[in-house]
C-alpha positions in Angstrom: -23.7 -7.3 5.4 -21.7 -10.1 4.5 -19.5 -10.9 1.1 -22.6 -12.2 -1.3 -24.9 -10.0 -3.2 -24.8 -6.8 -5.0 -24.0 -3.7 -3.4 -23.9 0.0 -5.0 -22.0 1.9 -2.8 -19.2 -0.3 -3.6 -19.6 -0.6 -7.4 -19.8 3.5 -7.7 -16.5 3.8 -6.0 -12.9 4.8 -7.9 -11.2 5.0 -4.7 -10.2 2.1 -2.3 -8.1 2.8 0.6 -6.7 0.5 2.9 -5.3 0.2 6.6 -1.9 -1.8 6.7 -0.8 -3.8 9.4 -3.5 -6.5 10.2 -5.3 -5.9 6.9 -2.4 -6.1 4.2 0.6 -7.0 6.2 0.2 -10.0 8.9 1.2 -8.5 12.4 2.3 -11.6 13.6 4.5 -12.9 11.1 7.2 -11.4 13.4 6.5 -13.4 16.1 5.7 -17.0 13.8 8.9 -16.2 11.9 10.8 -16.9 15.7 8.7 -19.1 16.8 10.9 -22.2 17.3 13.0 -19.1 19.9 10.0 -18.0 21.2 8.5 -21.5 22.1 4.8 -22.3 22.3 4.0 -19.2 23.8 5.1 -17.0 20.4 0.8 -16.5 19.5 0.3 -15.0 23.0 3.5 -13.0 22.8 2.5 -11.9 18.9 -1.2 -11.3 20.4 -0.4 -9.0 23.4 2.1 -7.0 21.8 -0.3 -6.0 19.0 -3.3 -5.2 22.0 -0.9 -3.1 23.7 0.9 -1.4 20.5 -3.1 -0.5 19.7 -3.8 0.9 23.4 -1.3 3.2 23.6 -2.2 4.5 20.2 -6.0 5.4 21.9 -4.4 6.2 25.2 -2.1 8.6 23.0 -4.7 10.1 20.9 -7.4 10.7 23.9 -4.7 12.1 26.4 -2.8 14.2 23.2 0.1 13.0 23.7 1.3 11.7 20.4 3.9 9.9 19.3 5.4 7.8 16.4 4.0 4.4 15.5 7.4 2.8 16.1 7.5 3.3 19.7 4.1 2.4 20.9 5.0 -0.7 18.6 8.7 -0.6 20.8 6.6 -0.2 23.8 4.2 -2.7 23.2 6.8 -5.4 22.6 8.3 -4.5 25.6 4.9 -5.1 27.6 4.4 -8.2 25.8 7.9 -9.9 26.1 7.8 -8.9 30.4 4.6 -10.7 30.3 6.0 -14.1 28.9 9.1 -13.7 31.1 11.2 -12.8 28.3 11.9 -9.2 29.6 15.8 -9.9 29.6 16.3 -11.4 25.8 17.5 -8.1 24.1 18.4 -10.1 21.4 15.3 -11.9 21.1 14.0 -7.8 21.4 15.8 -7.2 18.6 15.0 -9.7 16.4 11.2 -9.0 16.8 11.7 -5.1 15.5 13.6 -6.1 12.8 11.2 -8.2 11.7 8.4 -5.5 12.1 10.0 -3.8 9.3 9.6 -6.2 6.9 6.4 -7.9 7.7 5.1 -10.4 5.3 2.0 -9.6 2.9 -1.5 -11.6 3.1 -1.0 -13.9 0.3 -3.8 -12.3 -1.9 -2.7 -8.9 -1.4 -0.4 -8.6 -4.8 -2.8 -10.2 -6.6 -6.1 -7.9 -5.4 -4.1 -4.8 -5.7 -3.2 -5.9 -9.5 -6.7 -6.6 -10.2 -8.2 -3.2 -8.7 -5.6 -1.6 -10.9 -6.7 -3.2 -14.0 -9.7 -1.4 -13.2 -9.1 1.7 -12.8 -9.1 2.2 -9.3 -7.0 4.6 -7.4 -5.4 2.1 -4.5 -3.5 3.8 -1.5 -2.4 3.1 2.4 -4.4 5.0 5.0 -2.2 4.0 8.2 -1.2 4.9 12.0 2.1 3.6 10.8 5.3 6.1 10.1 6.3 6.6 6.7 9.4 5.2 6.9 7.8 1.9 8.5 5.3 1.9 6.1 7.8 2.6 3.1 10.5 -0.4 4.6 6.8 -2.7 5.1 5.6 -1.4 1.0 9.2 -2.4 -0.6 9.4 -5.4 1.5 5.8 -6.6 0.1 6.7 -5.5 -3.6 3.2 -3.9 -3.8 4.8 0.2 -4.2 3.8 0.1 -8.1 0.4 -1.1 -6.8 0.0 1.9 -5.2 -0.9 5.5 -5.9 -0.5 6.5 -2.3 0.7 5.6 1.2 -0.8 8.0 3.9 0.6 8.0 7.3 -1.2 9.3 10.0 2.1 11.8 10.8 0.5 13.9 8.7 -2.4 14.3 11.3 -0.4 14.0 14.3 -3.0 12.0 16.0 -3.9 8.0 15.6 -7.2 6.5 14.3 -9.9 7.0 14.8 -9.6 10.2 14.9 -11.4 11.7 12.1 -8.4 13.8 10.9 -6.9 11.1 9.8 -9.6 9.8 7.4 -10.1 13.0 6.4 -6.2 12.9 4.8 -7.7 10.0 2.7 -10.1 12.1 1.5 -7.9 15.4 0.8 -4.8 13.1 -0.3 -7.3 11.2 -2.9 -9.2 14.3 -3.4 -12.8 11.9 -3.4 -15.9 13.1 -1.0 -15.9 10.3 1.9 -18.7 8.1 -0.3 -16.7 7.5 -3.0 -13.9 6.0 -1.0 -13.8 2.4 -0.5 -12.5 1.8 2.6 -11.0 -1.9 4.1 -9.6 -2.8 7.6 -9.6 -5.6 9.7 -9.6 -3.9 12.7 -13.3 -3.6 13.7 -13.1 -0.4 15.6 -11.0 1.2 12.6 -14.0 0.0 10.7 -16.8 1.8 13.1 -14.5 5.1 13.2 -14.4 5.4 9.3 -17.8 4.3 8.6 -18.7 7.4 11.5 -17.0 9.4 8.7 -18.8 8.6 6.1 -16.5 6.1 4.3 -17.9 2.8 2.3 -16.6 0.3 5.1 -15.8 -2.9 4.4 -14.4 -5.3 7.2 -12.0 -7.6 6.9 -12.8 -9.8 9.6 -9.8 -12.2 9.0 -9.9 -13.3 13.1 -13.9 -14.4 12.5 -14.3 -11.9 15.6 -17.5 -10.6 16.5 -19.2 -7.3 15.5 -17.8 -4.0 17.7 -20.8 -2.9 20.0 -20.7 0.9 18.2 -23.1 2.4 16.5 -21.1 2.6 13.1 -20.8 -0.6 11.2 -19.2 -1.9 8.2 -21.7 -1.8 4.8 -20.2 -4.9 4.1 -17.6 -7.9 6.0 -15.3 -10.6 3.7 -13.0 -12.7 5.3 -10.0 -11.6 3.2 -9.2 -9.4 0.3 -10.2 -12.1 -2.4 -13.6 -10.8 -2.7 -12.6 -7.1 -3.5 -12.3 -6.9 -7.2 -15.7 -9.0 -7.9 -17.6 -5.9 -6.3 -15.6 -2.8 -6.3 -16.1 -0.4 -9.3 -18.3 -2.2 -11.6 -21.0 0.7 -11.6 -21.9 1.5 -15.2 
């Protein structure tokens, strides 16, 4: 389904619950905001760090060995940097995860999250990021009074898409699975919580194709713009 026409699994819903990094805070803006350091190679750097910080959280989850978000994000840097020959920069190192903490916010994200609250709509952070990452990422932004909750999958011990973690949306917001609005931009994170019953919507912010999985998103926009114009206008 695409971002036109009506759709009443959205407009029913009170609850809207989104992933963070990729969705409301832009995962490379560490790497762009170094770029002229980094050289012309800072997208592939940005790009491979956030492939290998997302494979070690499904490598992690399947093999039960869990860890905290900040050091598959530590590790993944560290895989990315050695593959642009920039394994010795421990500055440069350093620079990157400080930036992590303080990522910049999609432009419409304040905005969207002000509307939703005008009405009525419970708004919270479903995420495989730490708390304190995702408090430091939430103040940075300025969106904490636009939100009622931020859920981190520590609570779970165990990374997406494990359905544990959705389920913590679900307890945390105290809503059945269809009555929660869910949004990511990461198309698998979309599959695992339209496998649990969420209302899915994709933000495909990359234009990337659809996941091969049997799950799929009820609906796909191409930012957050959209949200407010169909989200909980049931009568």
């Amino acid at each position: 389904m695409t971002d036109t026409g009506p759709d009443t699994r959205f407009a029913r819903t009170r609850v809207a619950v989104f992933d963070a990094y990729g969705t409301l805070f832009d995962v490379a803006a560490a790497a762009r905001h170094l770029a002229d350091e980094i050289g012309p190679q800072w997208q592939t750097l940005s790009a491979v760090w956030r492939e290998k910080q997302l494979q070690y959280t499904w490598l992690r989850a399947v093999m039960n060995r869990h860890t905290d978000f900040w050091s598959v994000t530590r590790d993944g840097l560290d895989y990315a940097l050695e593959t642009a020959d920039l394994g010795g920069d421990a500055g440069l190192r350093q620079r990157l995860l400080d930036l992590y903490w303080q990522l910049d916010a999609y432009p419409e994200v304040p905005e969207v999250l002000r509307a939703l609250k005008r009405k009525g709509i419970a708004t919270a952070i479903l995420s495989n990021g730490s708390p304190d990452m995702l408090a430091a990422a939430v103040e940075s932004a300025g969106i904490g009074p636009l939100l009622d909750d931020v859920i981190s999958v520590e609570d779970a011990g165990v990374f997406k898409p494990d359905f544990s973690v959705y389920r913590l949306a679900s307890d945390r917001m105290a809503a059945f699975p269809p009555d929660i609005a869910f949004f990511s931009s990461n198309g698998w994170d979309a599959a695992g919580a339209a496998a649990f019953g969420f209302a899915v919507c994709w933000v495909n912010r990359a234009g990337a194709p659809q996941e091969r999985l049997p799950w799929t998103p009820d609906r796909v926009v191409a930012d957050l713009t959209p949200l407010p114009s169909f989200l909980g206008d049931a009568a």
